[in-house]
C-alpha positions in Angstrom: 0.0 0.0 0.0 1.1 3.2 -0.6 0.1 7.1 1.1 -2.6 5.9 2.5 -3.4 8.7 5.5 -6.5 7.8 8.1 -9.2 10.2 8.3 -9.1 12.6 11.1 -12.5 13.1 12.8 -13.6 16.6 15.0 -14.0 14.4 18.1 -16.4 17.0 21.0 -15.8 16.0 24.8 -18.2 13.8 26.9 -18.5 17.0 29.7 -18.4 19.6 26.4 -21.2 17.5 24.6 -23.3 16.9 27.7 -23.5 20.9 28.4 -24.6 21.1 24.7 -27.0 18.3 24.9 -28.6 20.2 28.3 -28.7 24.1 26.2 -31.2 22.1 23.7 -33.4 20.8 26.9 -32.7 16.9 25.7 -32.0 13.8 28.2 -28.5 12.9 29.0 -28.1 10.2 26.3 -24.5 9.2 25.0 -24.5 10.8 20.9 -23.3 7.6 20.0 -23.4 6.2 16.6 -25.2 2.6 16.9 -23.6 -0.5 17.0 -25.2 -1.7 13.8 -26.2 0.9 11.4 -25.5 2.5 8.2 -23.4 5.3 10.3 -20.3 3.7 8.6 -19.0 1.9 5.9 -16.7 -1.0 7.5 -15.0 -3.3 4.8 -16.6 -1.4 2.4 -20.0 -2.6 3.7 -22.3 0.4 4.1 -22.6 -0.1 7.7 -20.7 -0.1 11.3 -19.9 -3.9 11.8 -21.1 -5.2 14.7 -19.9 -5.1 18.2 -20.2 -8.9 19.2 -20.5 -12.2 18.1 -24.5 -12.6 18.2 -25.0 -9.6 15.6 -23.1 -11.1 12.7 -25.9 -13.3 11.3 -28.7 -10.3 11.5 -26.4 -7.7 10.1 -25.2 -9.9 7.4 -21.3 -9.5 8.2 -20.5 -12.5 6.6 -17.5 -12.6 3.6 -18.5 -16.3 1.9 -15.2 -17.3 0.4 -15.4 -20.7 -0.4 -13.4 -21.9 -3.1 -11.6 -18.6 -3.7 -8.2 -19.9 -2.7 -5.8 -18.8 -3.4 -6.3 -15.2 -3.0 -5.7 -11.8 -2.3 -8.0 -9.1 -0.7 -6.2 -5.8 -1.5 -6.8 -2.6 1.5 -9.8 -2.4 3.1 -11.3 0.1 5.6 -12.6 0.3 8.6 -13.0 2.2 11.6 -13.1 2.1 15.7 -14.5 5.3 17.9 -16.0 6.1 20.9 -18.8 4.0 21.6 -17.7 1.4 19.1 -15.0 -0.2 20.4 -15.1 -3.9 18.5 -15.7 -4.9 14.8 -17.0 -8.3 14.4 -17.4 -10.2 11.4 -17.5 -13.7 9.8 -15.8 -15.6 6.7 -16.8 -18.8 5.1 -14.2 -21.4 4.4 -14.1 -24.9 2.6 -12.5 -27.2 4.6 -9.1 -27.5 2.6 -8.8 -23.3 2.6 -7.1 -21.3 5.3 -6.7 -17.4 5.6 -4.2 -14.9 7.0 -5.7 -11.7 8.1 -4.3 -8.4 8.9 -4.7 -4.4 10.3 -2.7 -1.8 10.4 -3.1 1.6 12.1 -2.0 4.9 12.6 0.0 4.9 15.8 -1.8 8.2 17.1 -5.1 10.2 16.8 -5.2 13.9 16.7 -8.1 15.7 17.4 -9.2 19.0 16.6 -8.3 20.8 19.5 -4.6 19.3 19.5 -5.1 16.5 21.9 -3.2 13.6 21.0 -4.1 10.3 21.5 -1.8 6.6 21.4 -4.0 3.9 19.4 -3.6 0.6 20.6 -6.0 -2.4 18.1 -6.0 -5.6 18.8 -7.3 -8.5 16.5 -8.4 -11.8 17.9 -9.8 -14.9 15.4 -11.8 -17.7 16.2 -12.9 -21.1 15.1 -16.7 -22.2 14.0 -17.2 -22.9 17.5 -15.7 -19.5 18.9 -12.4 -21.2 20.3 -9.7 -18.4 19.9 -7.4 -19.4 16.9 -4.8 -16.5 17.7 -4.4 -13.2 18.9 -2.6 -10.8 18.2 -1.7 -7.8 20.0 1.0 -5.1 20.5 2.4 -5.6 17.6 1.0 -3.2 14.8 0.6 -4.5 12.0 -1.8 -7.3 13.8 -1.5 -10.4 11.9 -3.7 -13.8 13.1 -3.7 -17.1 11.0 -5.7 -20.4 10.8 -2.4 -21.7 10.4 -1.8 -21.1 14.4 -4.6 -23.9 15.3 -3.3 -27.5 14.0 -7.6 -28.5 14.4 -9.9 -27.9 11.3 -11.5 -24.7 11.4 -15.0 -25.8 10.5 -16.0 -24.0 7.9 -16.6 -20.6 9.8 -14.0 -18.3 10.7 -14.5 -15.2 13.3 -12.6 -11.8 13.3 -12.7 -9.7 16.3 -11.0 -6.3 16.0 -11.0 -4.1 19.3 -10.0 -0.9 20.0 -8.4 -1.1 23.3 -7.2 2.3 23.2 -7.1 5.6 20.5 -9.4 6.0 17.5 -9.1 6.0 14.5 -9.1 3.9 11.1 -7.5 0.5 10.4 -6.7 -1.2 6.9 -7.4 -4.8 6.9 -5.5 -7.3 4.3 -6.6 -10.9 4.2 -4.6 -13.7 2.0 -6.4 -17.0 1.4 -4.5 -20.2 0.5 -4.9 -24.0 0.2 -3.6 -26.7 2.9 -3.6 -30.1 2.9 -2.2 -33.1 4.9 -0.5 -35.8 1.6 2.8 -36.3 0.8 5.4 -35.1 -1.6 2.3 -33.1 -3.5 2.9 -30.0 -3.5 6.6 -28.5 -4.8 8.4 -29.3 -8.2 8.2 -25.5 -8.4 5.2 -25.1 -9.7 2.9 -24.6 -5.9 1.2 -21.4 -5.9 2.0 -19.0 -3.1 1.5 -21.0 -0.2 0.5 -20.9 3.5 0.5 -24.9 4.7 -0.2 -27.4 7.3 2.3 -29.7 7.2 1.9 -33.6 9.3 4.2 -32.9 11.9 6.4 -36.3 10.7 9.6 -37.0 9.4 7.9 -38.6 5.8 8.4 -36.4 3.3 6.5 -33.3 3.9 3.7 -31.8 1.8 5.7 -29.6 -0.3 8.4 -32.3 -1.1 9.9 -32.2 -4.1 11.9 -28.7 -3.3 15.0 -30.0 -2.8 17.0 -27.8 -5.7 16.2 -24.6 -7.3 14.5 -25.6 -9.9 11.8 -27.2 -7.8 11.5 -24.6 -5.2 8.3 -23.9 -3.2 7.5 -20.6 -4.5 7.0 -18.2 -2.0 6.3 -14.7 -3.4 3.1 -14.0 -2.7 3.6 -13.3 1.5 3.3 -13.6 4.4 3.5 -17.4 3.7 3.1 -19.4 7.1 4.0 -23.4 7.1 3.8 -25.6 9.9 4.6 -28.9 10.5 7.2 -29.6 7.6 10.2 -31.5 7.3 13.7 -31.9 6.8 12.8 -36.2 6.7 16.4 -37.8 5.4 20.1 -36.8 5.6 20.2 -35.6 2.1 17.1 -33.4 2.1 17.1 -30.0 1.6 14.4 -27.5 1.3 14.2 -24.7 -0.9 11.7 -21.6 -1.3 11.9 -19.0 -4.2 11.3 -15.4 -3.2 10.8 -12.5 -5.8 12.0 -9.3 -4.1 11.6 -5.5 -4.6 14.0 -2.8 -4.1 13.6 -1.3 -0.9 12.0 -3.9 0.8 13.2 -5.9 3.8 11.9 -10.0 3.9 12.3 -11.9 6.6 12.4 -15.6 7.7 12.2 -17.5 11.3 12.2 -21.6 11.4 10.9 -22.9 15.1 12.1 -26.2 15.8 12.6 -28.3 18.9 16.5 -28.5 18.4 17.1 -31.1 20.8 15.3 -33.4 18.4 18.3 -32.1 15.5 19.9 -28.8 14.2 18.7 -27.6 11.3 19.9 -24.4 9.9 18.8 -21.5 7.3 21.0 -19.7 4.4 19.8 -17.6 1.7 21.0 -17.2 -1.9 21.0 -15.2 -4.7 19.9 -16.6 -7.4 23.2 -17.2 -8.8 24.1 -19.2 -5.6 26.0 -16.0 -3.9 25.5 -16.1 -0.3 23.1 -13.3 1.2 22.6 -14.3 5.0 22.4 -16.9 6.9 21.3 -18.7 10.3 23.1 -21.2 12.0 22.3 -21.4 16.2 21.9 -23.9 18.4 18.5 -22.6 19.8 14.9 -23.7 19.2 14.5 -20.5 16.6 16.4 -19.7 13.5 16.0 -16.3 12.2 17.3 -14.0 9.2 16.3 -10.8 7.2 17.9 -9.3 4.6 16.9 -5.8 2.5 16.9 -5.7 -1.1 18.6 -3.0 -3.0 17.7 -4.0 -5.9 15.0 -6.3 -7.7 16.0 -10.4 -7.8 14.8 -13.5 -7.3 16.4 -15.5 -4.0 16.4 -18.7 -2.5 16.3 -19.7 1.1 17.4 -23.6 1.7 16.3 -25.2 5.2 18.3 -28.2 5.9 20.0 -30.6 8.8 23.3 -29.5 10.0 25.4 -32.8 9.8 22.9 -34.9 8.2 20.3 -33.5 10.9 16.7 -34.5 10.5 13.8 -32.5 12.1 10.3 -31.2 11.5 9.8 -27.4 11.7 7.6 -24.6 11.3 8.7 -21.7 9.0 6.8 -18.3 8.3 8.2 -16.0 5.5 6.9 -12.1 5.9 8.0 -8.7 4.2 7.6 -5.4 5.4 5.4 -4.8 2.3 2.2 -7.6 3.3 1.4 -9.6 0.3 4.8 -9.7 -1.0 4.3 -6.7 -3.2 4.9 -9.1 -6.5 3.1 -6.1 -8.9 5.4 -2.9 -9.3 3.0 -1.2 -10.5 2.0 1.9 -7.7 -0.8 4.5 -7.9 -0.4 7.8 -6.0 -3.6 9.9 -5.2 -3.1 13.8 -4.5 -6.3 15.5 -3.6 -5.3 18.9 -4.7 -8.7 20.1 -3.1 -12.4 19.6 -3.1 -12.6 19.3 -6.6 -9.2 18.5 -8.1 -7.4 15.2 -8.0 -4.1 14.1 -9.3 -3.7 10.4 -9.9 0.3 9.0 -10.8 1.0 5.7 -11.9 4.2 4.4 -11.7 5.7 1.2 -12.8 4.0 0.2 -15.7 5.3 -2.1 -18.8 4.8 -0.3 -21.8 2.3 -1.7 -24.4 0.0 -3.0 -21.6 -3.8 -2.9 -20.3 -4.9 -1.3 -17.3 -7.9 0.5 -15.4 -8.1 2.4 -12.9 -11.0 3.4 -11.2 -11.5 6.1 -8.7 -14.3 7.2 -6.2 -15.1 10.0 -3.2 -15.6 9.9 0.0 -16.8 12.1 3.2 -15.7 11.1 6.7 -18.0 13.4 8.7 -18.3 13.9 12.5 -20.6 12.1 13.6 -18.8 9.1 12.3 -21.0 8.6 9.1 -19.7 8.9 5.5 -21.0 9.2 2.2 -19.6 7.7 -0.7 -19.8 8.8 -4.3 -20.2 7.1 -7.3 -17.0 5.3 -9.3 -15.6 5.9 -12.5 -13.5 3.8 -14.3 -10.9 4.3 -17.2 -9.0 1.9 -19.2 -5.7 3.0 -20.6 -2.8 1.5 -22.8 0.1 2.4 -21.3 3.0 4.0 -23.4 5.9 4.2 -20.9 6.1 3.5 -17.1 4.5 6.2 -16.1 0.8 7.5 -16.4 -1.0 10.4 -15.1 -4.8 11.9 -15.1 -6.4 14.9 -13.7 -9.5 14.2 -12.4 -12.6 16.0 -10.9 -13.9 15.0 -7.4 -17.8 15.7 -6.6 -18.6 16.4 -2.9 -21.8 15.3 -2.1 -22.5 17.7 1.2 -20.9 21.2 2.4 -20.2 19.9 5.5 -17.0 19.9 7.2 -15.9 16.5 6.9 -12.5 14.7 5.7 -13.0 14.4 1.8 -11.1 11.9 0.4 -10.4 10.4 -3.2 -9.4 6.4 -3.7 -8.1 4.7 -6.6 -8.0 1.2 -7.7 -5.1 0.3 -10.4 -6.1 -3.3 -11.8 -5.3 -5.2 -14.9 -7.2 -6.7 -17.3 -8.5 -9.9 -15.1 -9.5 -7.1 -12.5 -6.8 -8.3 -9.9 -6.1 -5.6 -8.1 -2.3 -4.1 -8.8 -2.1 -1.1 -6.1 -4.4 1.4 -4.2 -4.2 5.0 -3.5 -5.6 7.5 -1.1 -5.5 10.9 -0.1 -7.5 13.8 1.8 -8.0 16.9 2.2 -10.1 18.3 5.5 -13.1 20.6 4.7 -13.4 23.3 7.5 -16.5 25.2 7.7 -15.7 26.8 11.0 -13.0 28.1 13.3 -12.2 29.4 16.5 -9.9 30.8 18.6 -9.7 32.1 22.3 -7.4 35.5 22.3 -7.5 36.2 26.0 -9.5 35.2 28.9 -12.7 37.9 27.5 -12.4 37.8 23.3 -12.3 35.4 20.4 -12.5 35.1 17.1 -14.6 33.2 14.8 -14.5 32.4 11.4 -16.6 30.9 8.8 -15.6 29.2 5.4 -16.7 28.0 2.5 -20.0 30.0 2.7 -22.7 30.0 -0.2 -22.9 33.4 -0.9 -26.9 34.5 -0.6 -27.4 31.7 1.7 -28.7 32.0 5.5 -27.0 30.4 8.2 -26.9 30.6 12.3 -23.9 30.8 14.6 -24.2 29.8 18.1 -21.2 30.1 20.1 -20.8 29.5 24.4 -17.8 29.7 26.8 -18.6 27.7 30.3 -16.3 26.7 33.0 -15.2 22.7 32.6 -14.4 21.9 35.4 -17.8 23.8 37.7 -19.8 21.6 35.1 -17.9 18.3 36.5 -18.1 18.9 39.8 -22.1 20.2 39.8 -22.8 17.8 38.0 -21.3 14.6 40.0 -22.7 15.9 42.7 -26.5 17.0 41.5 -26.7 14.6 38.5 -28.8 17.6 37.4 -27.8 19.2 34.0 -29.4 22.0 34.8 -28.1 22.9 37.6 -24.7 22.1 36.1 -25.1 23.9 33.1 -26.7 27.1 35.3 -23.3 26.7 37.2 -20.9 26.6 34.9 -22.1 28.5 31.9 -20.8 31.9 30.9 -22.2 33.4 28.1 -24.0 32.3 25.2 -24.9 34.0 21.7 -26.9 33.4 18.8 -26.2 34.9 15.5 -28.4 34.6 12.6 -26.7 36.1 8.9 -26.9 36.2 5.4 -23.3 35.4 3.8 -22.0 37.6 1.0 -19.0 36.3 0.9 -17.5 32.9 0.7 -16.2 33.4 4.5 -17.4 35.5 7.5 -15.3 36.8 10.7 -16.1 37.5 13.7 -14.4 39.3 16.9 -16.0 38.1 20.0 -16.1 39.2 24.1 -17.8 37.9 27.2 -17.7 38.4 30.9 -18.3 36.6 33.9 -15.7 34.6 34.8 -14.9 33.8 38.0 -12.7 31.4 38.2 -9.0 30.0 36.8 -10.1 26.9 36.0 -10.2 25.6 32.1 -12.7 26.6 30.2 -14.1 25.9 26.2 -15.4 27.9 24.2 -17.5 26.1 21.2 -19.4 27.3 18.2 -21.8 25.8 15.7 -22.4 26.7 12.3 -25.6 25.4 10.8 -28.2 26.7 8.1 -31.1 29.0 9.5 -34.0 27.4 10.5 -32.3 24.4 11.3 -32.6 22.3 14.0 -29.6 21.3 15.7 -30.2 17.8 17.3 -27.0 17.4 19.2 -28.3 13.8 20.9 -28.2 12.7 17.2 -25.3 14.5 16.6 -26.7 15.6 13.8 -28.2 19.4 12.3 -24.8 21.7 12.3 -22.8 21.6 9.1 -19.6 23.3 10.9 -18.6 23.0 14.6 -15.6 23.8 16.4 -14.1 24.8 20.2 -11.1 26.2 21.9 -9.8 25.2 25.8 -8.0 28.1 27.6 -7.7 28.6 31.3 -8.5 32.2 32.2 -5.8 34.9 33.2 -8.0 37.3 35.5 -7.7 40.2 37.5 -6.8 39.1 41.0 -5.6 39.9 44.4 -3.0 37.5 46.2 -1.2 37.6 49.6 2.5 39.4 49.3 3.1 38.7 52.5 2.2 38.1 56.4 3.4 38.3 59.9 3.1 35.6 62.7 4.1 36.9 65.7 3.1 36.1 68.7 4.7 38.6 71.1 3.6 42.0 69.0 0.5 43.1 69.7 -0.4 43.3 65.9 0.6 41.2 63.0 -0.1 42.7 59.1 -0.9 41.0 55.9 0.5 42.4 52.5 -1.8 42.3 49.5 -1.3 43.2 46.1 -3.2 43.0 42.5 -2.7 41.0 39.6 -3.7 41.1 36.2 -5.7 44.1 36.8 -6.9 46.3 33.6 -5.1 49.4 33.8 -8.2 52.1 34.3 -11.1 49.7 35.7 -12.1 50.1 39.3 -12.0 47.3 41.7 -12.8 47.6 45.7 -11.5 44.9 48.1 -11.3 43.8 51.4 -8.6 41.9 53.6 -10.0 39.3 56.7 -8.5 36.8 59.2 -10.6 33.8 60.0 -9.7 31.3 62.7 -10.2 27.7 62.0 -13.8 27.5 62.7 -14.1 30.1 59.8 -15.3 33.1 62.4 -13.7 36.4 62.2 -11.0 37.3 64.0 -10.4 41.1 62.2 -11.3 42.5 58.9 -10.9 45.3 56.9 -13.3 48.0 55.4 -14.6 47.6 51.5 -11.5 49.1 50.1 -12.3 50.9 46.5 -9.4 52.0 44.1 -8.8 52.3 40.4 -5.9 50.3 38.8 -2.9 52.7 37.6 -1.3 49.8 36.8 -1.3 45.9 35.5 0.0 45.0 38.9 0.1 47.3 42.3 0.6 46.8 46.0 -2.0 48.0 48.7 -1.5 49.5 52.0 -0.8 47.2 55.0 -3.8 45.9 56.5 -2.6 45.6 60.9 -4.6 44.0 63.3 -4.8 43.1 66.6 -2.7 39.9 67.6 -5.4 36.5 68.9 -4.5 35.5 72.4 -5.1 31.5 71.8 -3.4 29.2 69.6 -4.5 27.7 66.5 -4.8 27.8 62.9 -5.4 31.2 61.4 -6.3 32.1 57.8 -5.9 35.7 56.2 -7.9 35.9 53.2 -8.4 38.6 50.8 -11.7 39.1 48.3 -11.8 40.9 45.1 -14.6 42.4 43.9 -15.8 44.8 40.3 -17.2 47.7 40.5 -20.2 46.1 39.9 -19.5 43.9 42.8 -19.2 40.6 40.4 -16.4 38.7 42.9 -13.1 37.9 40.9 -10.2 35.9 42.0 -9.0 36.3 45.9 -6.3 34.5 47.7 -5.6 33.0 51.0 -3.0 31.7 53.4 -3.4 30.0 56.8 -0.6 29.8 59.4 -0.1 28.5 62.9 0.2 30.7 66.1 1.5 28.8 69.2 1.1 30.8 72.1 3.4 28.9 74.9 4.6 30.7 77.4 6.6 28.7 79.2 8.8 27.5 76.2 8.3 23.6 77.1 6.5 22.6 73.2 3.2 22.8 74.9 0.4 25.3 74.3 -0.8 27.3 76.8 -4.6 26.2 76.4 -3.5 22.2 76.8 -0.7 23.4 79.3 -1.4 21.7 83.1 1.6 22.7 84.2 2.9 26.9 83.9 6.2 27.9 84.3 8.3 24.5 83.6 12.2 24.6 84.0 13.8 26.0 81.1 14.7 23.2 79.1 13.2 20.4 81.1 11.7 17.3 79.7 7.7 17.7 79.9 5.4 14.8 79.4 2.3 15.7 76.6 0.5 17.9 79.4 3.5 20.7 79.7 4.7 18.8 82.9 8.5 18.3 84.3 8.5 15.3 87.0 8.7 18.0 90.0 5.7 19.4 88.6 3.8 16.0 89.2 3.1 14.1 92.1 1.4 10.5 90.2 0.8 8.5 93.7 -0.7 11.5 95.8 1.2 11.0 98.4 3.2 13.9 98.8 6.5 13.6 97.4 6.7 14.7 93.8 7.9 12.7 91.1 11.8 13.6 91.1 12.5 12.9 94.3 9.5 10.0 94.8 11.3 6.5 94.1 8.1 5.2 94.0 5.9 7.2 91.7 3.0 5.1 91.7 2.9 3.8 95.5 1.6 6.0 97.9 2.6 3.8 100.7 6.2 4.2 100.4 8.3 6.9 98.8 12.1 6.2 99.6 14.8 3.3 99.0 17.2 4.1 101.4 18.9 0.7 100.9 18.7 0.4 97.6 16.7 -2.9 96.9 14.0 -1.6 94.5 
C-alpha cells in the first residue's frame, strides 16, 4: 500500500457534549453512533460492523469465500470510535482453505483541539465454534492465522477487532490459500503462493519435491506461514523462491525443537551468492535481509550434519502480500474538486484500469460515498498520469477523500491509492481570557446560516454535576455566556471578533461554536443538524488579588498581611477587602470595603494591621476581590499557625497543666516536668519520689528496689 493517510475526525468532549445536549433541553443520552447501522462503511459494507459475536448473522457480516483460494484481498477500511470499540465479522471457508488476516493503524489520533491520542488495536480470530485461533496484540501491523490452530476450522472463521485504546481507522488485508495433509504433492516449483499445514512427521512433507532450485516452493506472494514440515532424510534439503523488490526488507524465522536435531537456514541469490544466513543452536532460526535492488532468491532449510527434524517456517515482508506487482498509484487530492492520480511502474504496451471514487468522513462518524468511474488505458511508458474531478456530495466539514484502484485486465487488483483533504466550515480561537474570534468558510454566498457560540467553566460543570446529576443545575453553574447569531453570507467566509464576561474562576474553560443553516434544528443527541462546529480550551488569566506577605508573631500586639493585585486592567475600578478567619471560619479582624482604580497591570496595597489572637490555632488571612459592579473575581488566601506557649516547654498554653516549667526540662504531653507532678498522691513529687505510683512508700534508702 502506498500514502494511505486515516481520516481525522472533529471528536467533541463527553462533559463539552453533555453541556450542549442540556442548552437544547434533551436527556443525557450518550451521541453515540449505533452499534449496527449505516453510520459507517466498514470493509466497504455500508454499515458499522457489529460489536459482538450474536450480531453477525442479522447484520449480514459475513464474507463467503469458499473456493476462492488462493487469493488476495487488497486494503480495506474500517473504523473504531467512541462508543464502538469492536468490529466483528465472519468468513466462510471450505474445509481445505485457510486465511491470514491483517490491520494496520495509525500509531496516534489527533483531534481537533490538539489532543493527541496513542492507538492501541487488537485483532483476535476464532474457530466455528468461537475457540480463539490467535491473537494478536501489541504488535502493529496485527497479523492472526488459521495456520496457528493444527484443528480444522470448521467451515466458519470469526474476526474480532478491538479498539483497546485511541481512534481512529485501520486497513485490513486478508490472504487466502490451500492446505492439505498428503505427501510429496505440492513443490516441483510449480505450488502457488502458499500458507500450509504440514503432518508434523519425518515422511516427506507436503511440499516435497523442493529439494534444488528448480523445484523450489515458490514463496512470493507473503506472508506465507507453514507448519509442521520436514527436513525427513540426511540428504534433504528445502528450498523456497522469493521475488523481491528494491527497498523492501523480507524476513524468515524456522521454530524447531532443536534437541530433536539442528537444522539451519542460508539464503542465496539466485546465482548461488551467499546473502545471509542462520546457524544457532537454539529452538529458533532467524534471518532478514533488505533488497537493494530487484532479484529472485532462494532460502534452503536443511539438517546441519545430516540432521533431520520437522519445523515450522513463516516468511513475511515489510510490504504484506509480497508486493509481487510494481505497478503503484499515487492519489493527491489537490482540493475539493481536483485530483491528481500517478501511476508508476507500468510495462509499456500494456492494459490497465483504474478506477477512482469519493468519500466524506464526517463527525458524527457517518460517511458518504460517491459514485465510481473507471478508465481503461494502454500504457506507453512506465509512467501515467490523469487529472480528475472529485464531486462532494454535502458542504459539511468533513475529511474528503479520493481512492483509486489500479487493476489489470483480469481485475486483480495491482495497487491502491488515497489521499484527503479536511473541509473546514468553521474556526475558532480564544485571544484572552474575554475575546475570540470566529471564522466561517466556504460559505454560499446568498445563503442564511446561524452561529451559536458559548464559553462555560469545565471543570464547575464536572463537579455540579457529580454531585446533582442535574444538568441544569450544572449547566446554570458553569455557563458563561451564550450567543446566537443569525446572517446572510455575502462572501465565501465571514469573521467575527467576540467578548464575554463573567468569569470567575481559573479553571479551564471551552469555548465552542456551531455553524448550521437558518431554521435548522440542531439535534446534538443525534449529533446531527450543524454543518460546521468547532471549540477552543484556555484557562482564564483574570484580575486578582493574592497575599505578598504576612506576619506571625506572637509577642507584637499586631501582625499585618500584605496584599497586592494581579492582572488588573489598567483604568477599571475594583474595591477589596482583607479578613483573618480562625479555623472554625469566624472572624478574628477585617478590613473595610476598600475601592481604588488600577494605575497599573500589577500594584501593591496598603498594610492591613490587626490586633494579635490570644489562643493558639490555625489562622487564615484571606483577601476578596470584587468589580465595580461587585461581580467577585479571583482572591487569595493563606493560613498559618500561632503557638502561644509561654513557658517555652512545646506545649500550648490552652492544653498546658503545668505553667512555668524549668527551662529546658523534659515535659510529658500535658506541659509537665517530673517536679511538677506528684502521680501516687502522696506527697513527694515525682523527682524525688522513688516510688511514683505507691503511695505507701516513697524512699529506697537501701537500695533494693
Amino acid at each position: 500500500m502506498n500514502n494511505t493517510p486515516v481520516p481525522a475526525q472533529r471528536k467533541i468532549s463527553a462533559a463539552l457534549l453533555s453541556v450542549l445536549i442540556a442548552l437544547m433541553s434533551v436527556t443525557l443520552a450518550a451521541p453515540m453512533a449505533s452499534a449496527v447501522g449505516p453510520n459507517q462503511n466498514d470493509l466497504g459494507s455500508s454499515m458499522d460492523l457489529p460489536d459482538n459475536s450474536s450480531s453477525i448473522n442479522s447484520s449480514q457480516a459475513i464474507m463467503n469465500m469458499n473456493g476462492y483460494a488462493p487469493t488476495a484481498s487488497g486494503a480495506l477500511y474500517g473504523e473504531l470510535d467512541v462508543g464502538d470499540d469492536e468490529d466483528w465479522f465472519a468468513m466462510t471457508l471450505n474445509a481445505n482453505e485457510g486465511v491470514t488476516l491483517q490491520i494496520a493503524y495509525n500509531t496516534t489520533y489527533t483531534s481537533s483541539n490538539g489532543s493527541t491520542y496513542t492507538n492501541d488495536f487488537e485483532l483476535w480470530m476464532y474457530d466455528s465454534s468461537m475457540n480463539i485461533i490467535e491473537v494478536s496484540i501489541n504488535n502493529n501491523p496485527e497479523v492472526v492465522s488459521t495456520n496457528a490452530s493444527t484443528g480444522p476450522h470448521g467451515g466458519t472463521v470469526y474476526f474480532k477487532i478491538v479498539r483497546y485504546a485511541g481512534y481512529g481507522f485501520y486497513t485490513l488485508d486478508f490472504w487466502m490459500f490451500s492446505t492439505s495433509t498428503g505427501n510429496g504433492t505440492g513443490g516441483n516449483g510449480t505450488s502457488p503462493p502458499t500458507n500450509c499445514v504440514g503432518n508434523a512427521t519425518t515422511n516427506p512433507d507436503i511440499l516435497e519435491p523442493n529439494d534444488v532450485i528448480s523445484t523450489a516452493t515458490s514463496a512470493s506472494s507473503l506472508p506465507v506461514y507453514c507448519t509442521g514440515l520436514s527436513i525427513h532424510s540426511t540428504t534433504d534439503l528445502d528450498y523456497f523462491e522469493i521475488d523481491m523488490i528494491s527497498g523492501v526488507t523480507y524476513y524468515v524465522n524456522m521454530s524447531l525443537n532443536n534437541a530433536n536435531g539442528d537444522l539451519d537456514l542460508q539464503w542465496e541469490s539466485s546465482a548461488g551468492s551467499y546473502l545471509t544466513g542462520s546457524g544457532s543452536t537454539s529452538n529458533v532460526e532467524s534471518m532478514s535481509y533488505s533488497a537493494l535492488f530487484n532479484q529472485t532468491t532462494y532460502v534452503r532449510a536443511y539438517g546441519w550434519s545430516s540432521a533431520i527434524n520437522t519445523y515450522d517456517i513463516e516468511i513475511t515482508t515489510d510490504l504484506p502480500g509480497g508486493g509481487q506487482s510494481f505497478e503503484s498509484v499515487y492519489v493527491t487530492q489537490v482540493n475539493t474538486t481536483s485530483v491528481n492520480i500517478e501511476i508508476e511502474g507500468l510495462t509499456a504496451g500494456t492494459n490497465y484500469s483504474y478506477n477512482y471514487s469519493s468519500v466524506q468522513f464526517f463527525s458524527n462518524g457517518s460517511s458518504a460515498w460517491g459514485s465510481s468511474t473507471t478508465v481503461n488505458f494502454n500504457a506507453t511508458g512506465t509512467t501515467y498520469t490523469a487529472n480528475v474531478t472529485s464531486v462532494m456530495s454535502m458542504m459539511v466539514e468533513s475529511e474528503f477523500c479520493t481512492e483509486s484502484y489500479l487493476t489489470d485486465t483480469t481485475g486483480n487488483v495491482l495497487d491502491i491509492g488515497f489521499d484527503c483533504v479536511y473541509l473546514e466550515m468553521l474556526e475558532l480561537d480564544t485571544l484572552s481570557s474575554t475575546t475570540g474570534s470566529l471564522s466561517a468558510t466556504n460559505l454560499t454566498a446568498g445563503t442564511d446560516y446561524t452561529l451559536w457560540w458559548l464559553v462555560y467553566d469545565t471543570v464547575e460543570f464536572d463537579n455540579n454535576y457529580t454531585s446533582s446529576n442535574d444538568i441544569e443545575l450544572a449547566l446554570a453553574a458553569s455557563l458563561v455566556h451564550e450567543e446566537t447569531e443569525n446572517f446572510t453570507s455575502t462572501t465565501s467566509s465571514e469573521t467575527w471578533s467576540v467578548n464575554w464576561t463573567g468569569i470567575t474562576t481559573m479553571n479551564l474553560h471551552s469555548m465552542v461554536g456551531f455553524l448550521s443553516y437558518n431554521n435548522t434544528v440542531v439535534n446534538l443527541s443525534a449529533d446531527e443538524g450543524y454543518i460546521g462546529v468547532h471549540f477552543s480550551d484556555f484557562i482564564p488569566q483574570l484580575p486578582s488579588m493574592v497575599i505578598d506577605a504576612y506576619s506571625t508573631s506572637i509577642t507584637s500586639s499586631t501582625n499585618d498581611v500584605d496584599v497586592k493585585g494581579a492582572d488588573l486592567v489598567t483604568g477599571d475600578s475594583y474595591k477589596y477587602q482583607v479578613r483573618v478567619v480562625d479555623q472554625a471560619g469566624a472572624s478574628v479582624a477585617s478590613s473595610s470595603m476598600m475601592n481604588f482604580t488600577a494605575t497599573a497591570q500589577n500594584m501593591s496595597m496598603p498594610t492591613f494591621s490587626y490586633s494579635t489572637p490570644t489562643t493558639s490555632g490555625v489562622y487564615c488571612a484571606e483577601v476578596l476581590l470584587y468589580s465595580a459592579a461587585s461581580v467577585q473575581l479571583v482572591g487569595d488566601s493563606a493560613c498559618f499557625n500561632l503557638v502561644f506557649d509561654d513557658d517555652n516547654d512545646g506545649v500550648a498554653n490552652e492544653f498546658d497543666l503545668c505553667a512555668n516549667t524549668t527551662i529546658g526540662a523534659f515535659v510529658d504531653q500535658d506541659g509537665c516536668e517530673l517536679s511538677q507532678k506528684d502521680s501516687d498522691g502522696d506527697g513527694y513529687n515525682d523527682a524525688v519520689d522513688d516510688f511514683p505510683y505507691d503511695a505507701s512508700q516513697y524512699s529506697d534508702m537501701d537500695g533494693d528496689g
